[in-house]
Structures are given as structure tokens and as C-alpha cells.
VODO-557881 format. One record per residue: x, y, z of N, C-alpha, C in turn. Coordinates in steps of 0.05 Angstrom, whole numbers, plus 5000, padded with zeros to 4 digits. Atoms other than C-alpha are relative to their C-alpha. Layout:
N
XYZXYZXYZ ...
This chain:
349
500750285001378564394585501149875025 499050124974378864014658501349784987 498250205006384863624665497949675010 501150204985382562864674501949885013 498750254986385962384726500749764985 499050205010389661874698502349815021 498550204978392161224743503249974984 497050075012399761164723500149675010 499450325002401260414704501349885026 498650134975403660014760502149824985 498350095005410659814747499949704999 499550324995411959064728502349925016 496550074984416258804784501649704983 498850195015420858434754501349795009 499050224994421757754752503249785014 496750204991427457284792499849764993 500650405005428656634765501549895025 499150194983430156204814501449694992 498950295007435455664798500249775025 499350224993435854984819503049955003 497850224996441754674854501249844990 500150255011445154174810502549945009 497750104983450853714847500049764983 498650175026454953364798501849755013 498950314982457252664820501849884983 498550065020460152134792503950094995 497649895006467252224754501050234999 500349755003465852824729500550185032 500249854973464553134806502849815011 497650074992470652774820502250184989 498749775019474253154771499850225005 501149754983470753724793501250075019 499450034975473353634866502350044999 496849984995480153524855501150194983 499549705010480654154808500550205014 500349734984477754574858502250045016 498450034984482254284911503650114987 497049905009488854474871499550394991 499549755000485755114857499850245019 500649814976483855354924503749955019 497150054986491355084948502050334995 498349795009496355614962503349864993 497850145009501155134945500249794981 500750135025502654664893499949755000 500650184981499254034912498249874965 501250185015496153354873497649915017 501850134978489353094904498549804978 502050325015484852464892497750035019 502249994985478052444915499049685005 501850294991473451814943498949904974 500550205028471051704875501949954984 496750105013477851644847501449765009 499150254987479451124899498949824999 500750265000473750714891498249864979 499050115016474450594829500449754983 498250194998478950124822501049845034 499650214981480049554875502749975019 497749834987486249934906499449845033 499650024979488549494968500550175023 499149744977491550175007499750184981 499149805006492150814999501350014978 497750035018498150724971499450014966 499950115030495850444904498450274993 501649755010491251074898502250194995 497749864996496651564909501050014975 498549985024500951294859499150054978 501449855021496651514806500150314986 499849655003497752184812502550034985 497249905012502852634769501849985030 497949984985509852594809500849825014 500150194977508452044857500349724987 500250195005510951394854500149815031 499350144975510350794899501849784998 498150185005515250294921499149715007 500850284995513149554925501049835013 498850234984514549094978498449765010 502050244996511848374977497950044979 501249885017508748614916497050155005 502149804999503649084943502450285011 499349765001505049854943500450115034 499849934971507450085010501050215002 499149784997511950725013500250104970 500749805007511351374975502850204980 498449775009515851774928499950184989 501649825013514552454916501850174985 496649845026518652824853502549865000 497350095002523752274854502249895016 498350114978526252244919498549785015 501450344995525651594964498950175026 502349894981520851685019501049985023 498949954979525051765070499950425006 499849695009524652535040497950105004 502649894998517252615059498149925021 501050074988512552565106497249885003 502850025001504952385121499150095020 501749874983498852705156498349854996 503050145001492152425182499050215002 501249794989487753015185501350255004 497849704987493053545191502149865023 497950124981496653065242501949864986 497650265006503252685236499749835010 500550195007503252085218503549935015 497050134992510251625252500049714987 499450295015513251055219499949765014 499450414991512050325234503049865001 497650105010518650165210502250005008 497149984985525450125221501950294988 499549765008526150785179499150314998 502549814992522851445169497749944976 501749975022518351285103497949915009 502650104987511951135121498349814979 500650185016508450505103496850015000 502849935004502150765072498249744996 500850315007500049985061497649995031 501350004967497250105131496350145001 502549775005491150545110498849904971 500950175024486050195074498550264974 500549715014483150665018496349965011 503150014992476050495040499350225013 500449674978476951065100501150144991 499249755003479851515064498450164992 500549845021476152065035501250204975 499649815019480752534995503249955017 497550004998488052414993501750304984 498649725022492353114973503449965013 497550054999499953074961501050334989 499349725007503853764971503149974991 496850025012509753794930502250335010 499149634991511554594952499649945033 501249874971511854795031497250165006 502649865002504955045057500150085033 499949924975504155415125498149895016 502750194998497655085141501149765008 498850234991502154425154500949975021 498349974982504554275217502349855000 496950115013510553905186499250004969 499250005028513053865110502249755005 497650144995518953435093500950144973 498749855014523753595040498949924966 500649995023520653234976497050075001 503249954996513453365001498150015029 502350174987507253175041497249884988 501850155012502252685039497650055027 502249914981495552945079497149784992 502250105005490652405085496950115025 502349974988482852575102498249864993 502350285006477352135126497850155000 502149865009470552245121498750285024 501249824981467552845149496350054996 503050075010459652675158498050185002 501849775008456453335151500950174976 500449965034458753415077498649874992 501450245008453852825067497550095010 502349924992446252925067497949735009 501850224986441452395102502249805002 497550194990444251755127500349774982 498050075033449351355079500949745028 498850254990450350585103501349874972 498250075016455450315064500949635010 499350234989456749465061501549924974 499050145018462249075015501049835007 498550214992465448505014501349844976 498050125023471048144965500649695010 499150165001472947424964502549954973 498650085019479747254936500749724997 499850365005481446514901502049984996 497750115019487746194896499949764990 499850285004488645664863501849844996 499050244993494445444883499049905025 500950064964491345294951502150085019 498549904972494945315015502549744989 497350215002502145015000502050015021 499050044979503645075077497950005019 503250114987497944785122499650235021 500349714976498745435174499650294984 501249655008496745965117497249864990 502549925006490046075101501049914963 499649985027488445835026498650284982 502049845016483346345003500650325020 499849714989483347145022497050085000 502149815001478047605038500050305006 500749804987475748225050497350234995 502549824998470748675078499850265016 500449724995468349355089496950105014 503149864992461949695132500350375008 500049754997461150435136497650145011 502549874993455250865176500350315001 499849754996453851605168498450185001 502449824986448952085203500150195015 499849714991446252745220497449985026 502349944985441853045273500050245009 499249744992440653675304499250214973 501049835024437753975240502250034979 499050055017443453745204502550175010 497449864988448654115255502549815015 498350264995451653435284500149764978 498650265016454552875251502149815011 498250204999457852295258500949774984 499050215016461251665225502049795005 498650284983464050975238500349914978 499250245026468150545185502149815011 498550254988470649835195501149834976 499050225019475149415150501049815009 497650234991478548775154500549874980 498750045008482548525106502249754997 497450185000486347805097500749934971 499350005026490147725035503749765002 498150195000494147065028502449944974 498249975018499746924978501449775001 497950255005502446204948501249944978 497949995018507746084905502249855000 497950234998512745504889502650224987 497849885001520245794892503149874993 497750255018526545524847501650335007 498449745005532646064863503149834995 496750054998540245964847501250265008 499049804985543046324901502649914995 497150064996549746514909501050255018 499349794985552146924963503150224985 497949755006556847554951503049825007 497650164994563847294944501349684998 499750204992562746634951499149884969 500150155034562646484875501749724997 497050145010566545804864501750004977 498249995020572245744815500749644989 498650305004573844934789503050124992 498049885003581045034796501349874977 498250135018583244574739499850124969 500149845019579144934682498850265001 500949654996578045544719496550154987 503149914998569545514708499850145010 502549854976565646064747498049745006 503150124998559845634774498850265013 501349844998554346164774498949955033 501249994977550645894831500849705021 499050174984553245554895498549875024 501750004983547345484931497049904998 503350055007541045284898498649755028 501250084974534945134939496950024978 502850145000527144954916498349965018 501650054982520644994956497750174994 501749894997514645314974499550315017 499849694987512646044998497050065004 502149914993506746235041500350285006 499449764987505246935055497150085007 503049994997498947195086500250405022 500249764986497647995106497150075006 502449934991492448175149499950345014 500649754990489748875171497050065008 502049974990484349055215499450294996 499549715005482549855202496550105019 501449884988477950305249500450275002 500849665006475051065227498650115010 502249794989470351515270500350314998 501149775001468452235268497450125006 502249854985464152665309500850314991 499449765017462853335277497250234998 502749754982458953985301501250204986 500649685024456854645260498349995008 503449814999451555085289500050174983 500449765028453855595245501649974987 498549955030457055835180502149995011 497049854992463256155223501449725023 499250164974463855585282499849664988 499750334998466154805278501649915000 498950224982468754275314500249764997 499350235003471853625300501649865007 497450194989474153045331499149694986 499650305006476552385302502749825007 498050245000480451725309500349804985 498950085014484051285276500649835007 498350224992486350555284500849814984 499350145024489950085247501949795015 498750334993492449325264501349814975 500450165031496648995211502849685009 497750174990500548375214501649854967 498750135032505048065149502349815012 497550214999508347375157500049834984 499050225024511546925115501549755006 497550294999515046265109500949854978 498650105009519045915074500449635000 500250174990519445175071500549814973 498650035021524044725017502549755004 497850125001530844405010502450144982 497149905019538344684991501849775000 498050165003542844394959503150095008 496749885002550544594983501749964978 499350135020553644514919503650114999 497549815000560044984929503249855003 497550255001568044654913501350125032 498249964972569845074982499049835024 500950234975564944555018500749845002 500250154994567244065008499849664979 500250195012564743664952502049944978 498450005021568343414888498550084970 501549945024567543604819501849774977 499250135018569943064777500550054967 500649905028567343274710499250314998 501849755005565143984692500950124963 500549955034563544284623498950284997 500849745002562145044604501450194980 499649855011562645624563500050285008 500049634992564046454561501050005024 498650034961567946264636497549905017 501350174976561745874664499449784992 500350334994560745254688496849934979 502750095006554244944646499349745011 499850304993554344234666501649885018 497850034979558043964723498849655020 500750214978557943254769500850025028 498750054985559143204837498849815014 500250154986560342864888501350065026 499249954978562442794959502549925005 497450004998570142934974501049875022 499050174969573342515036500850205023 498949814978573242975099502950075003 496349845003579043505099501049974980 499850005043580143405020500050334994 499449655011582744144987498050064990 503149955021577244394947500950004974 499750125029576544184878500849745006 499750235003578643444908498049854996 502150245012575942874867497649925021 501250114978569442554907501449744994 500250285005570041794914498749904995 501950095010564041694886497749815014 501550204983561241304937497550125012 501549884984556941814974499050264983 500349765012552242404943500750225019 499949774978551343104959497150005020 502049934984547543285018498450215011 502149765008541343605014499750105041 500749904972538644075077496350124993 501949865002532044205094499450275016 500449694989529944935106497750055011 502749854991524445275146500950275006 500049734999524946005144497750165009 502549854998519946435171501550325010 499849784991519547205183497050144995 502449844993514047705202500250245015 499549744987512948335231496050195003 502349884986506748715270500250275007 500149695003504749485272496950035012 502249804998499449915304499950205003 499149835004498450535291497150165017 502649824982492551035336500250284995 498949835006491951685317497250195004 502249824997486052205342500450265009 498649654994485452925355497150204986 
């Protein structure tokens, strides 16, 4: 019986699915981000990403930062300005821009992260362990801030905001500003088939501060005693007035940024930052103290302090505690106080 020819089946090639890409945004991809980042670390490090920072209405850095496990910030002029990482004061740590060191504005070493608006940041990471990869550490940490780098970003990303703040006490010294603002612009673009990049961010920042001020000062030492029923008077010094404060910061971000390939890239950026914080003062003290001068005729108190007390003005060269003569009050002084202080900081590479 002739054999017949028979075609053998042609194999089914088998199918590839082909998945889709999906890029997770949002909190979540924030979450995401700063996972990865602690798990690709060879050291033991906290990070915050750009959606973590913007958030919430975080004046600096700073206020972002402090969010994190370990880190606290310290408040001066009641915004967040230096850094404490595990406890110690921030004289124990340092900061990076990019992998660079960061130097203090200040009159110490802690660095006043108040300087760095969070707008330019992109991804703040805080190393609590030594890492070799650093080109400084300090002893409670580091703080490595990075700005944007615009070939993680796909087509071009213009960015505009702007904040108005209200006081309502108004301006209670005619040389501050009553009202605050601030604003933000950001540009970011590719070319080259998506192998160049670049990016420009601009803030500016005025943020004013008014506030009527009642203190009973009393300098160290200078406590009085009424020598007849041995009162404490708590305070020898009181004073009443007004308090302007007004901080301004100008902030400037660029990056130029080249990848032809997977293995090769090159980046250069700069950094600038303008900040100025002044204040004044502006009121009346009263000298009230028995070593000035005045008399205390009457005084009345409990637990060893004075509560109630009269005076008056004692006759030039009179001991302290002598009667006044009643003829003349005390005399008031008026105060003007001012202080301020200016920083810029440049930083590229």
C-alpha cells in the first residue's frame, strides 16, 4: 500500500502580549518614588518627593523636611529654618545641592534651609548613616537637596502660580509692606529627540509680619527687691508697641542636561538665592526699677511678689527704695529698634 504524503501542521507561533506602560502619579507615585529611593539607598536615608512638597503650602524646604521620620526643624521668626537630624542640633549636619556643599549664611555651621524655596526642589533625601557617594557627611546626617532634572519629564511642562497673603492688621509701621505675596514660574524642555534638556525656575517671595507687643521684661539680675517689705517686683522694665517684620527671597534654578545614550550623561546646573529679613521695633518703656531711681511709696503683693505697686519719681541721688515727692511721674522712653540681616547664596557645578 503506497505511503501517502502528509503536510505536517505548521506550528502555532506563539503569541506575545504586549503590555502597556502604566506611570503612576499622583500620591500614590509619590509614595512609589520615595520607597524606591530608600530602597535603592545603600544607606539609611528618608526622602520626599515634588509631590510631597507641593502639597501643602510649605514656605521652604525646610517645612517639607520636617515631615519626615527623625527630622525636626527649628523655628526662627516663626518659620522653619534649620534642621535636626536624630536629635542633634544642626550644627551636627550638613547640606548638599546636587551632591555639592552647601555653606552657611550664618554666624554658625547649621544651615538655614529657609533659603531654598520648595518650589525648586525636586526630591529632598535625608541620610541618617554615612554613604560613600557623599562628598561630605556630618556627624548626625546629611541633607541632599535635588532640583529638577528636565529629561525625566516628557514634552514641555510650563508651570505658573501665584499666592496673595492678607493681613489684617495692616501695616503698623508705614516702611513695611501691609500685604505679602508670592510667586512662582517654571519652564521645561526637550530637543534632540528627547537627548537634551533644559529648565529654568523663578520665585519671589515677600512675606510681611504685624503684630502689637506687650512684654514685662526684666533683665538677668536686675530683679528689684522693695527693701522695706522685701517684694520681688517681677518685671523692671516693661515696654508696649508695635512689630513689623517683612522677609523677602528672590530664588533662581536652571539645568542643562544631555543623554545620547543609556551609558553617557552630562549635567550642569545653578543655583541662586537672595534673601533679606528685617524687622523693627517701635513703642515706649517704661523704667520702672527701685535701683533707678524712682520711689515706691506704696506696694502690695503676695507668695514674695510685688502685685500692685505706686511710684513715683525720687529726688536726684535718693538711695533706692526713697520715697518720690510726688510731684513728678515716671518717665516714659521711646524706642526704635531695628535689626536685619542679608544672604546670598550661588551654587553651580
Amino acid at each position: 500500500m503506497p505511503a501517502l504524503a502528509q503536510d505536517a501542521p505548521a506550528e502555532e507561533e506563539d503569541e506575545q502580549a504586549t503590555l502597556d506602560v502604566v506611570t503612576v502619579t499622583g500620591i500614590r507615585g509619590s509614595i512609589q518614588n520615595s520607597l524606591n529611593a530608600k530602597k535603592n539607598a545603600t544607606s539609611i536615608v528618608e526622602a520626599i518627593s515634588a509631590e510631597d512638597i507641593g502639597k501643602l503650602p510649605d514656605l521652604s524646604i525646610a517645612d517639607s523636611l520636617a515631615r519626615l521620620p527623625g527630622v525636626t526643624a527649628q523655628r526662627v521668626r516663626g518659620r522653619s529654618q534649620q534642621i535636626s537630624i536624630r536629635g542633634l542640633g544642626p550644627d551636627f549636619s550638613i547640606a548638599l545641592l546636587n551632591g555639592r556643599e552647601v555653606v552657611s549664611a550664618g554666624n554658625n555651621r547649621g544651615i538655614e534651609f529657609d533659603q531654598f524655596p520648595s518650589e525648586l526642589v525636586a526630591q529632598g533625601v535625608v541620610y541618617k548613616t554615612p554613604d560613600a557617594t557623599l562628598a561630605a557627611t556630618g556627624i548626625a546626617g546629611a541633607v541632599d537637596l535635588r532640583t529638577v532634572r528636565p529629561l525625566d519629564y516628557t514634552g514641555r511642562q510650563v508651570n505658573l502660580s501665584g499666592k496673595y497673603v492678607y493681613n489684617e492688621n495692616g501695616s503698623l509701621n508705614p516702611d513695611f509692606d501691609e500685604d505679602g505675596y508670592r510667586l512662582f514660574g517654571s519652564y521645561i524642555d526637550q530637543s534632540a529627540d528627547g537627548t537634551v534638556g533644559w529648565s529654568l525656575g523663578i520665585t519671589h517671595q515677600s512675606n510681611p509680619t504685624q503684630f502689637f507687643s506687650r512684654e514685662l521684661k526684666t533683665s538677668d539680675g536686675q530683679t528689684g527687691v522693695e527693701p522695706n517689705s522685701g517684694l520681688v517686683f517681677p518685671s523692671d522694665n516693661p515696654r508696649s508697641g508695635v512689630v513689623s517684620r517683612e522677609f523677602e527671597r528672590t530664588s533662581v534654578a536652571g539645568t542643562l542636561q544631555f543623554e545620547p545614550t543609556n551609558r553617557f550623561q552630562t549635567t550642569i546646573d545653578a543655583f541662586y538665592t537672595d534673601t533679606e529679613d528685617a524687622g523693627i521695633f517701635r513703642g515706649v518703656e517704661t523704667p520702672i526699677a527701685i535701683w533707678s531711681g524712682v520711689g515706691v511709696p506704696s506696694v502690695t503683693g503676695t507668695s514674695g511678689f510685688a502685685d500692685t505697686a505706686t511710684y513715683t519719681t525720687a529726688p536726684v541721688g535718693s538711695p533706692a527704695g526713697t520715697p518720690g515727692d510726688g510731684t513728678t511721674g515716671i518717665g516714659q522712653i521711646l524706642r526704635t529698634d531695628t535689626e536685619g540681616n542679608t544672604a546670598e547664596i550661588f551654587s553651580w557645578g
